[in-house]
Each structure stands twice: as C-alpha cells, then as structure tokens.
C-alpha positions in Angstrom: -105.2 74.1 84.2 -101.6 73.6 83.6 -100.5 71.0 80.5 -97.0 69.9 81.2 -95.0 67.7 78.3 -91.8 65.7 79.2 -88.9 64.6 77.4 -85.7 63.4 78.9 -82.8 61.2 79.0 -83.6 57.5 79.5 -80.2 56.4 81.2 -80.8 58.0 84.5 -79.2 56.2 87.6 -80.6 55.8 91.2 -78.8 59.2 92.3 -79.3 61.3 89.4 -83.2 59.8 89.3 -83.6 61.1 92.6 -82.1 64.3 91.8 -84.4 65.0 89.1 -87.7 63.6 91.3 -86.6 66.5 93.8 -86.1 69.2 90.9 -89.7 68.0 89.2 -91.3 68.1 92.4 -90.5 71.6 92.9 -91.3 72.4 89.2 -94.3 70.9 89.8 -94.9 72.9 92.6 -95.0 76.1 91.4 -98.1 74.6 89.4 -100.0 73.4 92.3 -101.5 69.5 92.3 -104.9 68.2 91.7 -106.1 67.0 88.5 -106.2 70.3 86.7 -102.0 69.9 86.7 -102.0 67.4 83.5 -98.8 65.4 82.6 -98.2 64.2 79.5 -95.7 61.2 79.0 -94.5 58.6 76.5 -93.6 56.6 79.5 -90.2 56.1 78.5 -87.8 54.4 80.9 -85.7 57.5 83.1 -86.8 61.0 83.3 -90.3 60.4 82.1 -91.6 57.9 84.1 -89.7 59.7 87.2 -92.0 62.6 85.8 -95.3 60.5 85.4 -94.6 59.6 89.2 -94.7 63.3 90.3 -97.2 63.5 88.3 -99.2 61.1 90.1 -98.1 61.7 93.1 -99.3 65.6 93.0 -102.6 64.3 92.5 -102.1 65.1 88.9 -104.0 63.9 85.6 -101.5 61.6 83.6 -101.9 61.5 79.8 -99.8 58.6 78.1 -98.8 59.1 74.5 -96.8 55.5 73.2 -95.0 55.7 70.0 -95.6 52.6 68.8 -98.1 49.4 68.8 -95.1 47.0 70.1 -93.8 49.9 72.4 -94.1 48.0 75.3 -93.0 44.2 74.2 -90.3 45.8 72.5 -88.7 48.4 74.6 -89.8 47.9 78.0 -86.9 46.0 79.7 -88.2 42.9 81.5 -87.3 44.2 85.0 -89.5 47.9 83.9 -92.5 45.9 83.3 -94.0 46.3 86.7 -93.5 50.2 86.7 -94.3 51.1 83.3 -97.5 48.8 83.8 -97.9 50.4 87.3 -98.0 54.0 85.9 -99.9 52.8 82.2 -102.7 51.9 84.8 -102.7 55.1 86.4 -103.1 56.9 83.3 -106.3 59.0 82.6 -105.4 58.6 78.9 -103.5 56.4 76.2 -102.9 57.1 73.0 -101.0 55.1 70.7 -99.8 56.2 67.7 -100.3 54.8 64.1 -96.9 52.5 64.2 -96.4 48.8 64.8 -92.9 49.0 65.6 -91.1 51.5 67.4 -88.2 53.3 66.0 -87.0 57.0 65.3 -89.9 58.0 63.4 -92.3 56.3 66.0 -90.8 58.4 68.4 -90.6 61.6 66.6 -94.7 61.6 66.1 -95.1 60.5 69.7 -93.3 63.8 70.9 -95.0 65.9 68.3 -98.0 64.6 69.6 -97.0 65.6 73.4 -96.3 69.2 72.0 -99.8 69.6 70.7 -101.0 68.7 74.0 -99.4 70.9 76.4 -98.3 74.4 76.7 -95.0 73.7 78.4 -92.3 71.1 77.9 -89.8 69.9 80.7 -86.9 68.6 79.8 -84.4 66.2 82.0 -81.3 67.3 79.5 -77.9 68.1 79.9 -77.8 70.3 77.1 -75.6 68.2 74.7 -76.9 67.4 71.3 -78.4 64.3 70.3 -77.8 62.5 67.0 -81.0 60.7 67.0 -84.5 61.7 65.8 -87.0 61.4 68.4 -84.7 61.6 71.3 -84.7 64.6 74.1 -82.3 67.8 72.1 -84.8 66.7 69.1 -87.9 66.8 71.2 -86.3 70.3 72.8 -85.2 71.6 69.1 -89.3 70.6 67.9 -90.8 72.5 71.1 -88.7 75.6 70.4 -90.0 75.3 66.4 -93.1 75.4 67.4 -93.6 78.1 70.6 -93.8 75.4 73.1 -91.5 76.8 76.1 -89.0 74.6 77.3 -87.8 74.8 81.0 -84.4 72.7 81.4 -84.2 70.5 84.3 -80.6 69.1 85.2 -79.9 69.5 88.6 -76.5 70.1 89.6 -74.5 66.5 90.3 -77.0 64.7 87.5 -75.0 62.6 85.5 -75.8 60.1 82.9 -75.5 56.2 82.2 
C-alpha cells in the first residue's frame, strides 16, 4: 500500500494544471493504481484537486481531510462547486477538522493531519517561500519536521496565477 499526501499551489491555470496532471500521473505511476495507492487531499482548488483526479482516475482510494466546518460555503468559488462536490463524492473518507471557519490555523491542522496519514508528501511548488501558515512551503517545511519525504513536483513551463 502506498499513502500519498498533497499540498500545492491553488492558482494553477489550464496549461500549468495540465502540466502538473501529466507530471502526477507519472508519479503516480511508479506506485501502480488500484485501491491500495491512497491519496490524501484537502481538496483545495489547483494542485490538489488535479491530484484527487489522478487519484481517482488510477483506480486509487481518496481520503479527504477539510480544514474547516464552513470549508466548502466559504472557500469553494461558486463555479468549483460541481468539481469539488464531484471528487467529495468520490471520496472513500472525510474528515473535518474541529474548526467552524476556515483560516490559517484551520489549514495548518488539516495538513498536519495529511502528514500523519501518509508516508510521502507531493508537492506542486515552485520552491519560493510562502508567508502564510497553512499554505504549500509551510505544509513542505512541516513534512520535512517531521520525516515525511517530500518529492517536488513543478514541471518545467508551470507558472502561477
């Protein structure tokens, strides 16, 4: 059984979203499908719902993890509603963790709470620090704390925004 985490950037266009499907897929790969390959996600918009997809689409178990009670009335854009409900559906799992509202400390515990569930952590990140707590060089800084490896995914041409 393999137990693969996610964290990534949410501001992923169309090009660099399929770059990163192609890179996952082959990541993925290398692990084989079925449901013993087990993603864990928090569903966030970009890298890991492109994740949960692969996920999915490998014949994968999908484990959601949301940060907050509100997470999806409050973050969820209108016009993500029918994808994030699409893959929520799919999910073997949800968890949602003890907050009403999601914020930075929402999403901190949600991504400690992937890295007690998996024994690797992807993430879609460029590399550059990030000034927020809970965000993707957090989630990477928290994995690396704690012994979780990290593999890096940016494929060359991946941009953000």
């Amino acid at each position: 059984m393999a137990r693969l985490g996610i964290t990534g950037h949410s501001d992923l266009g169309e090009e660099t979203a399929a770059l990163v499907r192609r890179a996952l897929d082959r990541e993925l790969a290398a692990f084989g499908g079925g449901p013993e390959l087990v993603g864990v996600s928090c569903l966030a918009r970009g890298a890991d719902q492109v994740f949960a997809e692969a996920i999915w689409e490998a014949r994968g178990t999908l484990e959601v993890i949301l940060p907050a009670v509100d997470y999806r009335e409050a973050v969820v854009a209108a016009e993500d509603l029918y994808r994030f409900d699409g893959l929520l559906m799919r999910a073997a799992s949800v968890r949602y963790m003890p907050f009403r509202h999601a914020d930075e400390e929402a999403y901190a515990a949600a991504n400690t709470a992937v890295l007690a569930r998996v024994e690797r952590l992807i993430a879609v990140w460029d590399g550059r620090p990030g000034g927020e707590r809970g965000g993707t060089a957090d989630a990477v800084a928290a994995a690396r704390r704690h012994g979780v490896p990290v593999h890096v995914v940016w494929p060359r041409g991946a941009v953000r925004g």
